[in-house]
N, CA, C and O atoms as a DFTB+ gen file, in Angstrom:
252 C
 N C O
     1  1      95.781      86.957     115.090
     2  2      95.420      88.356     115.159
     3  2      96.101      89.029     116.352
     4  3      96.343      90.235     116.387
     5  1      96.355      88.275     117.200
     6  2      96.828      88.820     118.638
     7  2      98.412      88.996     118.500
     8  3      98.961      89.799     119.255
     9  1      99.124      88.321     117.624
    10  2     100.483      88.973     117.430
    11  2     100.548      89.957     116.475
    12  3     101.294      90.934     116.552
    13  1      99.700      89.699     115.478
    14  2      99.505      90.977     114.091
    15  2      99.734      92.462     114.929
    16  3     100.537      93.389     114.832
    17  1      98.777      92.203     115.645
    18  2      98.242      93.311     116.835
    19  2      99.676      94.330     117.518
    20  3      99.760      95.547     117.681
    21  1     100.698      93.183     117.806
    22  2     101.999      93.692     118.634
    23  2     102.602      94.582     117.867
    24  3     102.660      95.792     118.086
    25  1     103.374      93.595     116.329
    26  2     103.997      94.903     115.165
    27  2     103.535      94.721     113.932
    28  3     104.253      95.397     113.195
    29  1     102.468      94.001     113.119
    30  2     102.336      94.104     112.281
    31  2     101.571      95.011     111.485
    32  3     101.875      95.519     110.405
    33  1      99.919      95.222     112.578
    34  2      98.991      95.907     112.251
    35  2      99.208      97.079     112.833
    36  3      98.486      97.921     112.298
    37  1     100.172      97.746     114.079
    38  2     100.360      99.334     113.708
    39  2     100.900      99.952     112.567
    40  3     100.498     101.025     112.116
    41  1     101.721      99.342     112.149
    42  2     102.450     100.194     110.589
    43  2     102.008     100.516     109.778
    44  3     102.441     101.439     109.088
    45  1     100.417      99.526     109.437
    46  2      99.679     100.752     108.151
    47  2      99.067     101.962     108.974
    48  3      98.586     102.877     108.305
    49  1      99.039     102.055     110.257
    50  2      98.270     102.946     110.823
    51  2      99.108     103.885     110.709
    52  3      98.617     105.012     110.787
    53  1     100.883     103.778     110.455
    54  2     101.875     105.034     110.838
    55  2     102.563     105.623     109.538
    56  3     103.504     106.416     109.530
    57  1     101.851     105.031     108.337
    58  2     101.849     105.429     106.672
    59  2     101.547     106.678     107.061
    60  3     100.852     106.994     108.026
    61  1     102.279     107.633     106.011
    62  2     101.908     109.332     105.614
    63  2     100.504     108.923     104.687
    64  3     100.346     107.862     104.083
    65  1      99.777     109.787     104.736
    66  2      98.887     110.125     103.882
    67  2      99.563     109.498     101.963
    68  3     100.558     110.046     101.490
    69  1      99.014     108.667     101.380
    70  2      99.518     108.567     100.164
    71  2     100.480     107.411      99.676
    72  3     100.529     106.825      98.594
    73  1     101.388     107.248     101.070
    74  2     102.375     106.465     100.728
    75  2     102.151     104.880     101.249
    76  3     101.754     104.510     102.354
    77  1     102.535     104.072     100.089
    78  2     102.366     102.789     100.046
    79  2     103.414     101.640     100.729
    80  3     104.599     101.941     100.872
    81  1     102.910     100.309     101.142
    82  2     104.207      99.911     101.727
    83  2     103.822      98.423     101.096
    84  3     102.669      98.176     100.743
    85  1     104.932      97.426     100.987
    86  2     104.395      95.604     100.709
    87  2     105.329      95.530     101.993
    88  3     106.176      96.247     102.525
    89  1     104.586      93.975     102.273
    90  2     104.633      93.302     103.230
    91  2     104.973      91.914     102.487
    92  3     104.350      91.288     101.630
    93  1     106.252      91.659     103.165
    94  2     106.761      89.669     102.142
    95  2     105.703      88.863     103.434
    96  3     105.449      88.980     104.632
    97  1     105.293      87.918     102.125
    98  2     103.943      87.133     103.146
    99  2     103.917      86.046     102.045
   100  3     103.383      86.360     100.981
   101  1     104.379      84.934     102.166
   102  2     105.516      83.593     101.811
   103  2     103.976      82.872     101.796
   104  3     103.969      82.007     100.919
   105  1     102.979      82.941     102.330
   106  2     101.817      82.093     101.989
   107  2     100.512      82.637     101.851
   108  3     100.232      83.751     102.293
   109  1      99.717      81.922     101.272
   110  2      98.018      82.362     100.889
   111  2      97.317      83.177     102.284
   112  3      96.926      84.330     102.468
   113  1      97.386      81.843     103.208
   114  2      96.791      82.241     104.700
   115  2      97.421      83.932     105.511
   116  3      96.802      84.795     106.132
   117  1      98.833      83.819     105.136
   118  2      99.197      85.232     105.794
   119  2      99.428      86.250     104.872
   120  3      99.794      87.315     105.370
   121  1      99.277      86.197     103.290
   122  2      99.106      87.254     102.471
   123  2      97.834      87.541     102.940
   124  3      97.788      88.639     103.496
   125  1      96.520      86.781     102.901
   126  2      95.665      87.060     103.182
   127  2      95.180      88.009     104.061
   128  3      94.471      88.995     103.858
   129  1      95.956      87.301     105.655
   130  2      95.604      88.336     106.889
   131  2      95.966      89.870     106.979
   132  3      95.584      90.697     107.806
   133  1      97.098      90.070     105.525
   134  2      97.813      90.797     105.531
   135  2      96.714      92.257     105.122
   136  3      96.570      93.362     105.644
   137  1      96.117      91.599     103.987
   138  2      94.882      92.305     103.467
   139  2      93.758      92.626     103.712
   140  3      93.018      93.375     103.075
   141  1      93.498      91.825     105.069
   142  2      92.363      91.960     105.929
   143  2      92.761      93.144     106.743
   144  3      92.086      94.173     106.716
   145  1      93.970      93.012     107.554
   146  2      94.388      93.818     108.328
   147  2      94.956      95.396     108.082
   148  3      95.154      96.219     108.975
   149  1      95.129      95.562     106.870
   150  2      95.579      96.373     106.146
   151  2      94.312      97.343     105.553
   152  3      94.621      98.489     105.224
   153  1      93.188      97.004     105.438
   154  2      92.109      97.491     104.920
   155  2      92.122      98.530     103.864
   156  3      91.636      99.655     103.977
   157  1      92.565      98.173     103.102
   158  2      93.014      99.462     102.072
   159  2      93.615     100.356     102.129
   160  3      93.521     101.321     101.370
   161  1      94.686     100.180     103.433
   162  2      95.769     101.685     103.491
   163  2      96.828     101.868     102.642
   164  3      97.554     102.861     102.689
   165  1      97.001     100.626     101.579
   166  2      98.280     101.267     101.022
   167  2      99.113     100.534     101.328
   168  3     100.259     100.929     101.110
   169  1      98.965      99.341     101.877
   170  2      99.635      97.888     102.189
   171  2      99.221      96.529     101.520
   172  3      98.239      95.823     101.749
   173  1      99.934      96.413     100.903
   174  2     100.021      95.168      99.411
   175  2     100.728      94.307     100.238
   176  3     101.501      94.895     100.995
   177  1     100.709      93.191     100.325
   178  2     101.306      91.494     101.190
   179  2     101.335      90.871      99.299
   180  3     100.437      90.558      98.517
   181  1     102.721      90.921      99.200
   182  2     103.870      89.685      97.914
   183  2     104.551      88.877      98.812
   184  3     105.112      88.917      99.908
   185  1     104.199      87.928      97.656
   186  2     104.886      86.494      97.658
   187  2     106.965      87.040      97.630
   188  3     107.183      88.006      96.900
   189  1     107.899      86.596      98.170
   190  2     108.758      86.749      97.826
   191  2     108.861      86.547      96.638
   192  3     109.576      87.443      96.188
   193  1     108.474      85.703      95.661
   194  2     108.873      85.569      94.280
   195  2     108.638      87.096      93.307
   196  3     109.426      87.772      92.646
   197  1     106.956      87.244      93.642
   198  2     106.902      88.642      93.195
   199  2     107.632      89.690      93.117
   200  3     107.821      90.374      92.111
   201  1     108.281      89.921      94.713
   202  2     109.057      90.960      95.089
   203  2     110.342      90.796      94.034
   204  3     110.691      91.692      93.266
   205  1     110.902      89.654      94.123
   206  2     112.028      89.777      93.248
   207  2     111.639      89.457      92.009
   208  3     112.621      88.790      91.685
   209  1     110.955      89.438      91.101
   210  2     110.817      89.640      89.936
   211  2     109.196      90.106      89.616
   212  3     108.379      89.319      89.138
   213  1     108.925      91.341      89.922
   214  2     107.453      92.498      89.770
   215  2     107.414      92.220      88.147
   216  3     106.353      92.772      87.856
   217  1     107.819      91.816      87.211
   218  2     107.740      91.637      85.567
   219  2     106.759      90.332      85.513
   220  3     106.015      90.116      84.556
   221  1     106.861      89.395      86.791
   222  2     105.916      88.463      86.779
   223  2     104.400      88.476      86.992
   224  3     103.623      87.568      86.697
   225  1     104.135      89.538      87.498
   226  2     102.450      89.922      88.087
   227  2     102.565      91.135      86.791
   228  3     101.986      92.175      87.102
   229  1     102.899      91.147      86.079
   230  2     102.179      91.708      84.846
   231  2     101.780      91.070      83.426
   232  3     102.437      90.095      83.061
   233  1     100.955      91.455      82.763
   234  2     100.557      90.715      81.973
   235  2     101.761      90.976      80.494
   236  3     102.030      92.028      79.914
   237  1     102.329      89.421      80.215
   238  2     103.008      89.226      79.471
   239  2     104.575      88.830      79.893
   240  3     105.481      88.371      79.198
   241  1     104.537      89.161      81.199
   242  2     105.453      88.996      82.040
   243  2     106.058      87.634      82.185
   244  3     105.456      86.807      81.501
   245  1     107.131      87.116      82.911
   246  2     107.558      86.154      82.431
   247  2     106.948      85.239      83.735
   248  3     106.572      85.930      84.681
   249  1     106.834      84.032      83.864
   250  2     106.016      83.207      84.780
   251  2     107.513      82.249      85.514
   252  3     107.333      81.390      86.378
């Protein structure tokens, strides 16, 4: 939490009103923190895999 603190967790604070951002977060434990820390501003934490292929986190999508 104490490095989140340095640059991770100001940036949802410096979002415009509305606008959304992802965060690449390569494991469970730091997607996680990502979402804790983020508290519903509009900051989503993907797996790199996601990021490069978003057809996979939909349903019917390819796995």
């Amino acid at each position: 939490m104490a490095v989140a603190e340095l640059a991770l967790k100001p940036r949802p604070d410096e979002l415009p009103d509305g606008q959304r951002a992802v965060v690449v977060a390569d494991g469970f434990s730091c997607a996680t923190q990502v979402d804790h820390l983020a508290g519903g501003r509009g900051v989503r934490a993907l797996h790199l895999a996601e990021l490069l292929d978003p057809a996979a986190d939909q349903p019917g999508g390819t796995s």
